[in-house]
DRENTORKOL-3810 file (N, C-alpha, C; in nm, 4 decimals):
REM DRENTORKOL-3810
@n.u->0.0806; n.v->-0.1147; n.w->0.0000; ca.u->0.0000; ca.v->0.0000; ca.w->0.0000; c.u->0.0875; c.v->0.1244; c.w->0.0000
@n.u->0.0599; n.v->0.2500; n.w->-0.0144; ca.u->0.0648; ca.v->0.3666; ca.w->-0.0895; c.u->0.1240; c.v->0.4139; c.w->0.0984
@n.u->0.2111; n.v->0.4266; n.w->0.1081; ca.u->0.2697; ca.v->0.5228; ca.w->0.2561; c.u->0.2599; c.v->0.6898; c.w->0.2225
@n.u->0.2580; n.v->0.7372; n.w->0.3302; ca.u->0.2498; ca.v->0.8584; ca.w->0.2966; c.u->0.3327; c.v->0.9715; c.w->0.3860
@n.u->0.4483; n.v->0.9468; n.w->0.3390; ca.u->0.5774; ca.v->0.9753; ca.w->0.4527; c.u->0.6630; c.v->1.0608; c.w->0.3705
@n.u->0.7488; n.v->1.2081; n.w->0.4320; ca.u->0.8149; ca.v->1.3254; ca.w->0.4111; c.u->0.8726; c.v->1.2665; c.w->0.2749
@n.u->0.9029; n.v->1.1198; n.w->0.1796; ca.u->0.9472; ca.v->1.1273; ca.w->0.0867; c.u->0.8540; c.v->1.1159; c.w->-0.0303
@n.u->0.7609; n.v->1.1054; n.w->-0.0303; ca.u->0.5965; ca.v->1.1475; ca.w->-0.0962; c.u->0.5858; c.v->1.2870; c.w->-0.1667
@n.u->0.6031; n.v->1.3699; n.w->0.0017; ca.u->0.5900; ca.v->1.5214; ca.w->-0.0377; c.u->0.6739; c.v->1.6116; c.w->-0.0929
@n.u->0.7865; n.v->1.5483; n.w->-0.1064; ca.u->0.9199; ca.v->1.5552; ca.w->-0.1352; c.u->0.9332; c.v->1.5571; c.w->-0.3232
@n.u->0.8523; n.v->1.4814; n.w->-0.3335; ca.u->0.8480; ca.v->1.3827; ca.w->-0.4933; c.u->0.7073; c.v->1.4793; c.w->-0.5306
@n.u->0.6783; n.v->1.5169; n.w->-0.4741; ca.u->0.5123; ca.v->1.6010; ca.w->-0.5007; c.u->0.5559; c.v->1.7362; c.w->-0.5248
@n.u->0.6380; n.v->1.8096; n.w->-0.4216; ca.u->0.7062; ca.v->1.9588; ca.w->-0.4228; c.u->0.7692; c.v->1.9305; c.w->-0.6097
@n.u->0.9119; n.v->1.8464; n.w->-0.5731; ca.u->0.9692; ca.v->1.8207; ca.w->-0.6834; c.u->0.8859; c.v->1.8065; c.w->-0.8009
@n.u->0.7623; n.v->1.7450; n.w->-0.8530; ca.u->0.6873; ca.v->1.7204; ca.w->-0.9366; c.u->0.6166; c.v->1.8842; c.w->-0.9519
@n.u->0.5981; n.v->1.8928; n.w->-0.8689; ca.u->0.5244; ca.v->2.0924; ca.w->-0.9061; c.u->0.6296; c.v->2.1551; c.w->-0.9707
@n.u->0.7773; n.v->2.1694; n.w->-0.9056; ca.u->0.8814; ca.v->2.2595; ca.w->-0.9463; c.u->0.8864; c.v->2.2225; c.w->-1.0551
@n.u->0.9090; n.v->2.0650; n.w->-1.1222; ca.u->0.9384; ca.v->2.0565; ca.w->-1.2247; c.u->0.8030; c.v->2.0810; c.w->-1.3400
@n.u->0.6828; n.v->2.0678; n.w->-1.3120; ca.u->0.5899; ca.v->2.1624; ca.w->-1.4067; c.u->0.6354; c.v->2.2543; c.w->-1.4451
@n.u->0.6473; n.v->2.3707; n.w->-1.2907; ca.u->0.6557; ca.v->2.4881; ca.w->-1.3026; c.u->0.7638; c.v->2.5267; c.w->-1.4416
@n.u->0.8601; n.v->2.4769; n.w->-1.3716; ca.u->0.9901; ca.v->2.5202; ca.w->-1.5133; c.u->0.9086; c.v->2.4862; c.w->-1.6739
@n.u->0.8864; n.v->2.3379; n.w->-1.6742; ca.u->0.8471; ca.v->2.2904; ca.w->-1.7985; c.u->0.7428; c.v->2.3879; c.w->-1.8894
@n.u->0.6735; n.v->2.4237; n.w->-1.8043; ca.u->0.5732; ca.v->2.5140; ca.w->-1.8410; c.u->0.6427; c.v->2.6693; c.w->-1.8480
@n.u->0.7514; n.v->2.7007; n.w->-1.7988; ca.u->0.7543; ca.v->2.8461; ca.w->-1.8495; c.u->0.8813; c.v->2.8291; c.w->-1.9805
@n.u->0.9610; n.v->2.7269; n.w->-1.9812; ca.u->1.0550; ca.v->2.6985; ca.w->-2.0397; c.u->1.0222; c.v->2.6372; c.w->-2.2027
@n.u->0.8857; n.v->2.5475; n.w->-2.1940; ca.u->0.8964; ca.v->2.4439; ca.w->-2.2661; c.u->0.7297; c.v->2.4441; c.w->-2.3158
@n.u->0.6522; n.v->2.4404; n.w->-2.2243; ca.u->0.4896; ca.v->2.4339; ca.w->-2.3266; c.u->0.4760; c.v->2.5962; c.w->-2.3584
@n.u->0.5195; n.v->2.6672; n.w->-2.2488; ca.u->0.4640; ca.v->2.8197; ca.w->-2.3216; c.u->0.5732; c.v->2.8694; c.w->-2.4857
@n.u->0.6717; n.v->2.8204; n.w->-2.5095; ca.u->0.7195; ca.v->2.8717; ca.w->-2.5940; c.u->0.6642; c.v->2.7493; c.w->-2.7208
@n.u->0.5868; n.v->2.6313; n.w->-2.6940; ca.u->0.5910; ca.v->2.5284; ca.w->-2.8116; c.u->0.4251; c.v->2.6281; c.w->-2.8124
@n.u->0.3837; n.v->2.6617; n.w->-2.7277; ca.u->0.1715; ca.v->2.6953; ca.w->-2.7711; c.u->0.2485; c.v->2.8546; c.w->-2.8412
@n.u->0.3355; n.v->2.9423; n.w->-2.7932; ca.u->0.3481; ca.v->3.0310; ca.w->-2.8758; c.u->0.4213; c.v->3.0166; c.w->-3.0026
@n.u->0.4744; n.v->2.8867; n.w->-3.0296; ca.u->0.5072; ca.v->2.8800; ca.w->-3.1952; c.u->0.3709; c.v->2.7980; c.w->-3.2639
@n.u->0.2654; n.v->2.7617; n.w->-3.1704; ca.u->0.1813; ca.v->2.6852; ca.w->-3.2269; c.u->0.0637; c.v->2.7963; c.w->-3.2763
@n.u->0.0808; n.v->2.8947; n.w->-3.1584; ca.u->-0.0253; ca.v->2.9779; ca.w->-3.2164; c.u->0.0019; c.v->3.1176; c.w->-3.3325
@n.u->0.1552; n.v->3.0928; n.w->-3.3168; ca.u->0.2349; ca.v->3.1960; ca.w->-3.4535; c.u->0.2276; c.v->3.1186; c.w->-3.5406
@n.u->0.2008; n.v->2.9848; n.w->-3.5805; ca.u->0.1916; ca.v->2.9137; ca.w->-3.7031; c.u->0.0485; c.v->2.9021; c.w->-3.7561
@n.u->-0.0534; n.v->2.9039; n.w->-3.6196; ca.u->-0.2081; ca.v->2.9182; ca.w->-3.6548; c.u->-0.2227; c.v->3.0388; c.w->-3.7062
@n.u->-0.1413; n.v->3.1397; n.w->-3.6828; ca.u->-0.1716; ca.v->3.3105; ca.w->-3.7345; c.u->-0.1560; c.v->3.2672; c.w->-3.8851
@n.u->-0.0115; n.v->3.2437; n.w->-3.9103; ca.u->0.0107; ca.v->3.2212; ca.w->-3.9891; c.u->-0.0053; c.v->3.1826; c.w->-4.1067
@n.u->-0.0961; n.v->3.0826; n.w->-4.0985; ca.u->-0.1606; ca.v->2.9434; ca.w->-4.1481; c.u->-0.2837; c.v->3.0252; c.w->-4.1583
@n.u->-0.3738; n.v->3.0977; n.w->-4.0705; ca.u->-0.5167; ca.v->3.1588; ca.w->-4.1162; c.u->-0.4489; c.v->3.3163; c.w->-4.1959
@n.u->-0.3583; n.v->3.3481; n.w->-4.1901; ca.u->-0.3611; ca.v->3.4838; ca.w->-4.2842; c.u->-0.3250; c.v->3.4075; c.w->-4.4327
@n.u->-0.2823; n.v->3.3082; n.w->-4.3981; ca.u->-0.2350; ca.v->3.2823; ca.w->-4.5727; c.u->-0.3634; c.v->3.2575; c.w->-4.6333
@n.u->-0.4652; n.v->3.1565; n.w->-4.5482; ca.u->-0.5885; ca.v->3.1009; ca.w->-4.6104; c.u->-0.6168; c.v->3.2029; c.w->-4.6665
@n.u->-0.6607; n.v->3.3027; n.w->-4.5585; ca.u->-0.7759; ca.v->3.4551; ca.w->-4.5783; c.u->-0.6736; c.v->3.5070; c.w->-4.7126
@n.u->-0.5602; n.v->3.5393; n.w->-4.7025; ca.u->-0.4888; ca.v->3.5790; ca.w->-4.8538; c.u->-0.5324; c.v->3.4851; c.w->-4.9648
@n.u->-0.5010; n.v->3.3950; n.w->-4.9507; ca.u->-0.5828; ca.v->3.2524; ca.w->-5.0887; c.u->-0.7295; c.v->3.2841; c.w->-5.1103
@n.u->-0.8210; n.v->3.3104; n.w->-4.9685; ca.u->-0.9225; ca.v->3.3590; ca.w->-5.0596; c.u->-0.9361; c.v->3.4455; c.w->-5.1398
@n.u->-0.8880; n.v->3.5755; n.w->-5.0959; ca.u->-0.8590; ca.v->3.7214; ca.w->-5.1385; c.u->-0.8237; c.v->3.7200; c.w->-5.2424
@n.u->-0.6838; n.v->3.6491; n.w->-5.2942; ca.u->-0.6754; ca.v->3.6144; ca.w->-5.4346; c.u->-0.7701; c.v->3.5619; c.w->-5.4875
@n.u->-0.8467; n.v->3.4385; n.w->-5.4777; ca.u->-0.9584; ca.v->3.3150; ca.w->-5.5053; c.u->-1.0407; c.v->3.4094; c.w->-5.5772
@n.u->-1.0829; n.v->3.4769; n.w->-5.4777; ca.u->-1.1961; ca.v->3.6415; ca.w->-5.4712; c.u->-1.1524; c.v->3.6990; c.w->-5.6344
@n.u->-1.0275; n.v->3.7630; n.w->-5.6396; ca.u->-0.9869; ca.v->3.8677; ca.w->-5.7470; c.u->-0.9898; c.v->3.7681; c.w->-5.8876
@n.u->-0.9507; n.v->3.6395; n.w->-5.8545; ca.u->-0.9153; ca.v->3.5845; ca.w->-6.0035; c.u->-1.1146; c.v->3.6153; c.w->-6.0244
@n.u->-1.1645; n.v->3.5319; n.w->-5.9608; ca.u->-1.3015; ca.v->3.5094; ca.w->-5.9633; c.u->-1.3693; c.v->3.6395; c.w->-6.0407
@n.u->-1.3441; n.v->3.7551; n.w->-5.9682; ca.u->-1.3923; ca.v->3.8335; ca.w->-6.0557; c.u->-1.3396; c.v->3.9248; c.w->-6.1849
@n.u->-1.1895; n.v->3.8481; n.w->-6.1814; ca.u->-1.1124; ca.v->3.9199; ca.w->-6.3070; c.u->-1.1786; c.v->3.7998; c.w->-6.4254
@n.u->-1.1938; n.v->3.6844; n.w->-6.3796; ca.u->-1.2663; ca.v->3.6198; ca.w->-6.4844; c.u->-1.3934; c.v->3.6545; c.w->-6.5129
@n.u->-1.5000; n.v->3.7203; n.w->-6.4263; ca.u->-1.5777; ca.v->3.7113; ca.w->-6.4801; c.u->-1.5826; c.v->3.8400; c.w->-6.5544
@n.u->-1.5161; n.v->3.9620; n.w->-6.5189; ca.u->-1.4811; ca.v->4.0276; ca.w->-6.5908; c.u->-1.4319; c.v->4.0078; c.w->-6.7443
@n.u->-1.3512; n.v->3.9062; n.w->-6.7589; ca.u->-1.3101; ca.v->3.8874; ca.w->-6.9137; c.u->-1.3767; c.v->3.8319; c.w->-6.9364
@n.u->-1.4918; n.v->3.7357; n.w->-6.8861; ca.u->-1.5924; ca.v->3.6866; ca.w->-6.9265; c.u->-1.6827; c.v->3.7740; c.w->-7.0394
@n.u->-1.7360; n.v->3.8968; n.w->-6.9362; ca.u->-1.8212; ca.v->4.0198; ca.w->-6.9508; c.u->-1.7816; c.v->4.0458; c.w->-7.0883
@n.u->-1.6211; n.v->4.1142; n.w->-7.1189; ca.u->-1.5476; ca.v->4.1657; ca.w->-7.2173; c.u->-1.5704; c.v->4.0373; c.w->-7.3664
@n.u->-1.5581; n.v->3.9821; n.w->-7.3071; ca.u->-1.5194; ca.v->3.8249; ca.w->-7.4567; c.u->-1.6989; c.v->3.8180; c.w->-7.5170
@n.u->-1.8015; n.v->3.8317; n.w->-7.4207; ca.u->-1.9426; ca.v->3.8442; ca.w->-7.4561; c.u->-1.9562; c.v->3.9353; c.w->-7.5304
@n.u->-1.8889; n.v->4.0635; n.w->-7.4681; ca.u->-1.9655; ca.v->4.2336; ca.w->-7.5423; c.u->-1.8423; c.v->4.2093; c.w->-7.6787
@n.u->-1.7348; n.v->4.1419; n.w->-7.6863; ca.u->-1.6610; ca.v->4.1875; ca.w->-7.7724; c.u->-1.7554; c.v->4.0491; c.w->-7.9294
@n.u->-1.7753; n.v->3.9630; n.w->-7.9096; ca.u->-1.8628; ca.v->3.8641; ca.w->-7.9561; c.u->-1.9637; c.v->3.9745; c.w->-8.0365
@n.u->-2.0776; n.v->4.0063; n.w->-7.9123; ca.u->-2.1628; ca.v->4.0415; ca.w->-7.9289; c.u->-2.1604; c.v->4.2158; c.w->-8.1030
@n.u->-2.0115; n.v->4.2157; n.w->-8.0310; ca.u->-2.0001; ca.v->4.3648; ca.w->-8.1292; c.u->-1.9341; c.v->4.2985; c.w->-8.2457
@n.u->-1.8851; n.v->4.2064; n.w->-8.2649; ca.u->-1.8509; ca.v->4.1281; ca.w->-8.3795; c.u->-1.9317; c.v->4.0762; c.w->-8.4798
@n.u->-2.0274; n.v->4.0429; n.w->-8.4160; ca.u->-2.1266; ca.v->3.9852; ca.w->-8.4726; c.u->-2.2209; c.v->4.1112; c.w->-8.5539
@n.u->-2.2469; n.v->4.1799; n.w->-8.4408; ca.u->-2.3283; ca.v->4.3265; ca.w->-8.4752; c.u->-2.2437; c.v->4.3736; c.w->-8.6187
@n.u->-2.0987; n.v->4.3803; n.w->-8.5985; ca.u->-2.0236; ca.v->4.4215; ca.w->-8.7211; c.u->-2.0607; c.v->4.3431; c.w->-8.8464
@n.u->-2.0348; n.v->4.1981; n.w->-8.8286; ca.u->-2.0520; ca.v->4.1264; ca.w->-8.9561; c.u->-2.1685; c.v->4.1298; c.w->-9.0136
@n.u->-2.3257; n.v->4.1594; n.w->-8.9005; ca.u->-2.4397; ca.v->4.1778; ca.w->-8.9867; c.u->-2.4518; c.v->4.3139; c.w->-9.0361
@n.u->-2.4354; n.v->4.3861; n.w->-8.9964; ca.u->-2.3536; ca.v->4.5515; ca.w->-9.0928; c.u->-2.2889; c.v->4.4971; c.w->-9.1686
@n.u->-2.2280; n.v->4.4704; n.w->-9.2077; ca.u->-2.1127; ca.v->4.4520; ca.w->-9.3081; c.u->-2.1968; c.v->4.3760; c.w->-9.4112
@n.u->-2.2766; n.v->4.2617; n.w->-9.3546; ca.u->-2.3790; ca.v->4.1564; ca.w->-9.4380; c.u->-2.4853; c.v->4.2556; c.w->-9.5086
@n.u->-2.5595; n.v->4.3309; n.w->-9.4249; ca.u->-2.6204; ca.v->4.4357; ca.w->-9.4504; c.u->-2.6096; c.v->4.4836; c.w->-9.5620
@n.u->-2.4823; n.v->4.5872; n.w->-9.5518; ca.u->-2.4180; ca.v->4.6911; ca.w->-9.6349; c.u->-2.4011; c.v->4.6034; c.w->-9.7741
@n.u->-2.3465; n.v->4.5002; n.w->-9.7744; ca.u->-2.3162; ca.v->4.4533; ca.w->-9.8791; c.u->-2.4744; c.v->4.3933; c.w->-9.9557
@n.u->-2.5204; n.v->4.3393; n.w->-9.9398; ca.u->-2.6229; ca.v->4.2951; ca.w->-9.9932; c.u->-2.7248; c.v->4.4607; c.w->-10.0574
@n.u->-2.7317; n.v->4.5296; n.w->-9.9851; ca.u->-2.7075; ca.v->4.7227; ca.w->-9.9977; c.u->-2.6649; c.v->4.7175; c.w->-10.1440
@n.u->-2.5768; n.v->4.6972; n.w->-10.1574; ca.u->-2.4417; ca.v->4.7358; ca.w->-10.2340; c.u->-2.4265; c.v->4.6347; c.w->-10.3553
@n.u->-2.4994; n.v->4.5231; n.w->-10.3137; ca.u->-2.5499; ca.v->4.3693; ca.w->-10.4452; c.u->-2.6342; c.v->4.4492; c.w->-10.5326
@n.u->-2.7291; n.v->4.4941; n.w->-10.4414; ca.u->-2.8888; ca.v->4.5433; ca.w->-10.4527; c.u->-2.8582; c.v->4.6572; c.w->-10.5624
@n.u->-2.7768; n.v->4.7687; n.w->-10.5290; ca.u->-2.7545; ca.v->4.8389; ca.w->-10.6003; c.u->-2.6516; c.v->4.8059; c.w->-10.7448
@n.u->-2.5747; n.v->4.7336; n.w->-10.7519; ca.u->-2.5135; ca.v->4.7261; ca.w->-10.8551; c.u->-2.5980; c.v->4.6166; c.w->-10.9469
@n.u->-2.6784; n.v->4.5061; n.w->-10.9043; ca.u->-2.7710; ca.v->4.4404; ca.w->-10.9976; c.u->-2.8982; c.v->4.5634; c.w->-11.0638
@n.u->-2.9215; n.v->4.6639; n.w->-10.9656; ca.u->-3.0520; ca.v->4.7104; ca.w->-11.0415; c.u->-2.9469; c.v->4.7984; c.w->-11.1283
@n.u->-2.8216; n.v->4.8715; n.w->-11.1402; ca.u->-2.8147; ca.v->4.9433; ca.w->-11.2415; c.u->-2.7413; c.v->4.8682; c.w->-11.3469
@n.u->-2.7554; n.v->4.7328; n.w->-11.3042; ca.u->-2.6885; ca.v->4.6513; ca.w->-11.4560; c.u->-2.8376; c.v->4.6163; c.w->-11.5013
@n.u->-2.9329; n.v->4.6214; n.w->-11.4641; ca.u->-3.0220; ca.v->4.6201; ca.w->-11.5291; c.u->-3.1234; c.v->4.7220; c.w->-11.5981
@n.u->-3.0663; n.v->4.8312; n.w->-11.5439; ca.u->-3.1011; ca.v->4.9461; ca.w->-11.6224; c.u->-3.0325; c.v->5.0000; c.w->-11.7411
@n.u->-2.8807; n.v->4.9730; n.w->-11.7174; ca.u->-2.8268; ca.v->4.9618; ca.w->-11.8479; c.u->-2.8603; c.v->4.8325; c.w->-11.9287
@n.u->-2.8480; n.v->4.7064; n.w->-11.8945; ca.u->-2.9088; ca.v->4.6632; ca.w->-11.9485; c.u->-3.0266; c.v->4.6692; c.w->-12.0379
@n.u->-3.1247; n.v->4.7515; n.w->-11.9843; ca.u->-3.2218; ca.v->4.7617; ca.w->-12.0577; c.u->-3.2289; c.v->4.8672; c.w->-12.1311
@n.u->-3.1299; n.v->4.9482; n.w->-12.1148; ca.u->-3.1184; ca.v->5.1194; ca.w->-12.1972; c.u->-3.0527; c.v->5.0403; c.w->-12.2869
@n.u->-2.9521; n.v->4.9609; n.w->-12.2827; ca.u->-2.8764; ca.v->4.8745; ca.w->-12.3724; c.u->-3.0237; c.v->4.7955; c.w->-12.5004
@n.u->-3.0666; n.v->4.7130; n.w->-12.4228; ca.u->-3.1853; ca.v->4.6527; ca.w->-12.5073; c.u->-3.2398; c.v->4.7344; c.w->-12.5486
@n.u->-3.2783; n.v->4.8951; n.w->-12.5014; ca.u->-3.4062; ca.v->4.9828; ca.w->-12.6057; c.u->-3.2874; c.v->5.0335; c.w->-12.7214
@n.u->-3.1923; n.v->5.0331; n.w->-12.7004; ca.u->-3.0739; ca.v->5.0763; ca.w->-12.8167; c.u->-3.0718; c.v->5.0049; c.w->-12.9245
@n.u->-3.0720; n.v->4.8773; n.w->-12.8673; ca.u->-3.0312; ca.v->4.7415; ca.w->-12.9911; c.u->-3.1569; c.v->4.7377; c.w->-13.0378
@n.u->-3.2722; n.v->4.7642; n.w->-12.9656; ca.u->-3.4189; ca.v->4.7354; ca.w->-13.0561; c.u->-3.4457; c.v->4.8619; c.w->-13.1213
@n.u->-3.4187; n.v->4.9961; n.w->-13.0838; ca.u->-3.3874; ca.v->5.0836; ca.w->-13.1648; c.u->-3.3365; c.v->5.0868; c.w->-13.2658
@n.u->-3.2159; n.v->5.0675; n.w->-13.2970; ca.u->-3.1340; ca.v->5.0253; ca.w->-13.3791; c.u->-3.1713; c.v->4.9019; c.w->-13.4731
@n.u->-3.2130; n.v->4.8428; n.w->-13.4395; ca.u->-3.2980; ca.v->4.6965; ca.w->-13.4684; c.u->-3.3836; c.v->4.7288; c.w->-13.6044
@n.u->-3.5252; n.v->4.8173; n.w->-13.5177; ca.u->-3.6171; ca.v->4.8490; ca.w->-13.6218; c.u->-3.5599; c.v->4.9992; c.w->-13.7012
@n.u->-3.4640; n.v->5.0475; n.w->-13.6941; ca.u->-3.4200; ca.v->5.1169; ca.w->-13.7975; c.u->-3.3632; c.v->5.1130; c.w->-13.8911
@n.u->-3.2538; n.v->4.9836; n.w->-13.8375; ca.u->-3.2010; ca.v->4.9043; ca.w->-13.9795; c.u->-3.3210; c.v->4.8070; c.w->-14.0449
@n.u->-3.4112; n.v->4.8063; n.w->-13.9981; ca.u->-3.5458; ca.v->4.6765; ca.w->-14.0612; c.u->-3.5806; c.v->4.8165; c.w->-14.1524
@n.u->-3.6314; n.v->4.8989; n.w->-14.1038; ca.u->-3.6722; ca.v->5.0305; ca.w->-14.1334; c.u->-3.6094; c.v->5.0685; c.w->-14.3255
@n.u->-3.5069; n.v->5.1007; n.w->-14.2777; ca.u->-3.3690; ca.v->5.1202; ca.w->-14.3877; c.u->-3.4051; c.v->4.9947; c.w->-14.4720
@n.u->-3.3589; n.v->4.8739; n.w->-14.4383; ca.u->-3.3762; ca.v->4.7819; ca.w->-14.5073; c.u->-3.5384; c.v->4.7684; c.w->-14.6106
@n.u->-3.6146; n.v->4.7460; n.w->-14.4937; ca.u->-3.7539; ca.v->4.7735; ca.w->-14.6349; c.u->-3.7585; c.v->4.8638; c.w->-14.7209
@n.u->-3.7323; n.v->5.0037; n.w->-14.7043; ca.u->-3.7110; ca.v->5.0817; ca.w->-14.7286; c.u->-3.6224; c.v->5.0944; c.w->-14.9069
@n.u->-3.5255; n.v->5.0379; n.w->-14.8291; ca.u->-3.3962; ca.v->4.9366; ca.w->-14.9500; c.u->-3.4849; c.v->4.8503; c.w->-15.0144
@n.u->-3.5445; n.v->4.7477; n.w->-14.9577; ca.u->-3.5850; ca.v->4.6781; ca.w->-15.0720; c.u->-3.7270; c.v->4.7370; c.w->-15.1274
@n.u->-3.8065; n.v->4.8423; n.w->-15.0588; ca.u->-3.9302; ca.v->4.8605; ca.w->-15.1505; c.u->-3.8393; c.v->4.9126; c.w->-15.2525
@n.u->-3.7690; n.v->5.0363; n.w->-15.2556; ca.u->-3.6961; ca.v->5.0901; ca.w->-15.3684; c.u->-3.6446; c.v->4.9571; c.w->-15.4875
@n.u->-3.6189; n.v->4.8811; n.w->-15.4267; ca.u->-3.4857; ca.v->4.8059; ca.w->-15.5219; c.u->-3.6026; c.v->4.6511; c.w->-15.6243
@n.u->-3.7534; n.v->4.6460; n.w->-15.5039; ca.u->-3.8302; ca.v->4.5723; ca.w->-15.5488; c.u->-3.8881; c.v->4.6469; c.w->-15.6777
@n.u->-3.9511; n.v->4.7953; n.w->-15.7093; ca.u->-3.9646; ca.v->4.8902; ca.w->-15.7714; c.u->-3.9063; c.v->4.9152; c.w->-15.8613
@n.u->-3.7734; n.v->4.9088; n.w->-15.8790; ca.u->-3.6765; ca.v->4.9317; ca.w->-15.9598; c.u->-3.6865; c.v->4.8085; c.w->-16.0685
@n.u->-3.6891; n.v->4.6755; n.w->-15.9801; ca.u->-3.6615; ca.v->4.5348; ca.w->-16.0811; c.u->-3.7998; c.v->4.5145; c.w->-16.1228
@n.u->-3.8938; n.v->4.5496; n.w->-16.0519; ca.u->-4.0283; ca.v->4.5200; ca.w->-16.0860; c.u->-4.0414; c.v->4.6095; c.w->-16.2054
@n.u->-4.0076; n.v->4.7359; n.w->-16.2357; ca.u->-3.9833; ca.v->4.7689; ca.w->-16.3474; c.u->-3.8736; c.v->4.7668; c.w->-16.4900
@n.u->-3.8252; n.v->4.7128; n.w->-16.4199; ca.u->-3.7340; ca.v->4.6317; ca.w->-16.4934; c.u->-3.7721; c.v->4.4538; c.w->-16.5936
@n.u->-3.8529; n.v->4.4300; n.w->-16.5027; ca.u->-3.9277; ca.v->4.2616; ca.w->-16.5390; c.u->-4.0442; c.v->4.3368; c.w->-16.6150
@n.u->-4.0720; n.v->4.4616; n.w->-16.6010; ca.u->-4.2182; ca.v->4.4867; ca.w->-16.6787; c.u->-4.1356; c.v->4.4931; c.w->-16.8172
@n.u->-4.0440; n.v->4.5856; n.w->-16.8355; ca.u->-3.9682; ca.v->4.6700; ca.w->-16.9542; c.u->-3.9772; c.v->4.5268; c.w->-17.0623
@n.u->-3.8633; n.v->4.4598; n.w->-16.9810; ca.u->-3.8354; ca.v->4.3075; ca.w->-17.0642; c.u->-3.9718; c.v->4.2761; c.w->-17.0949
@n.u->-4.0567; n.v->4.2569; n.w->-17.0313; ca.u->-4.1790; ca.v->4.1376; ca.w->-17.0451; c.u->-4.2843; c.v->4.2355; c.w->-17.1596
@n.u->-4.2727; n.v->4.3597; n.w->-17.1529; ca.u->-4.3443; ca.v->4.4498; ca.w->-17.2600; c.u->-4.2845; c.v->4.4765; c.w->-17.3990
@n.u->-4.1492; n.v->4.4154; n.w->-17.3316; ca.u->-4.0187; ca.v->4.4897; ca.w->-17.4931; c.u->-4.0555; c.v->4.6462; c.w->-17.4913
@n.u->-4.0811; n.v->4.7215; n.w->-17.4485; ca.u->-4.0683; ca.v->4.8612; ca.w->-17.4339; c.u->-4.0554; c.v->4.9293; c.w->-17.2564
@n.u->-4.0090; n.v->5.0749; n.w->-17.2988; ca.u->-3.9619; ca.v->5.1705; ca.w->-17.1664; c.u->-4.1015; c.v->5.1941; c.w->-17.1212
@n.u->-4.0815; n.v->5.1750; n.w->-16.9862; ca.u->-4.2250; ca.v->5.2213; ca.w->-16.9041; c.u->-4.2013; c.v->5.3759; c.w->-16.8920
END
């Protein structure tokens, strides 16, 4: 059994003293590197978010930019689609207006040489037709 005699209290004093030291020597300086590494360790997190945070909204920022720049690209090419079909529109209708100033020319021209030509041959039919009479009468008409 467990005695309880001056070398007990002896081993009990000794057991306090030696806390005492351990604890000002040895746990208080290991909890103050434990709690300079917890600082530590939570400012970096809170910085990782902070960054986390900025990429987050620098992306959605270029997000924003790559949409509106899309969006104005597109807007451009149907202008441009626009304009040009504009610009089809106009060069087919005045090939068809020359065109057709072209066609009233050639049909102009057309029935004036038909014109000329009958013209040519009533004369030249007239001429031989009196000519086939002369022969066929033996005398000058």
């Amino acid at each position: 059994m467990i005695e309880l005699n001056l070398a007990f209290f002896v081993q009990l004093v000794n057991f306090g003293i030696l806390v005492l030291v351990l604890n000002i020597f040895l746990f208080k300086p290991i909890r103050k590197v434990l709690a300079d590494r917890r600082t530590v360790i939570d400012s970096a997190r809170e910085k990782a978010a902070s960054v986390d945070e900025q990429v987050q909204a620098k992306m959605a920022q270029y997000e924003a930019r790559l949409r509106d720049a899309k969006a104005e690209a597109g807007a451009r090419r149907a202008e441009a689609l626009k304009q040009a079909q504009a610009e089809e529109t106009a060069l087919l209708e005045k090939a068809r207006s020359e065109a057709t100033g072209s066609l009233a020319a050639i049909r102009a021209k057309i029935a004036k040489e038909a014109g000329d030509a009958r013209q040519l041959l009533k004369t030249q039919a007239e001429t031989l037709s009196g000519d086939i009479c002369e022969k066929i009468l033996g005398r000058s008409l």
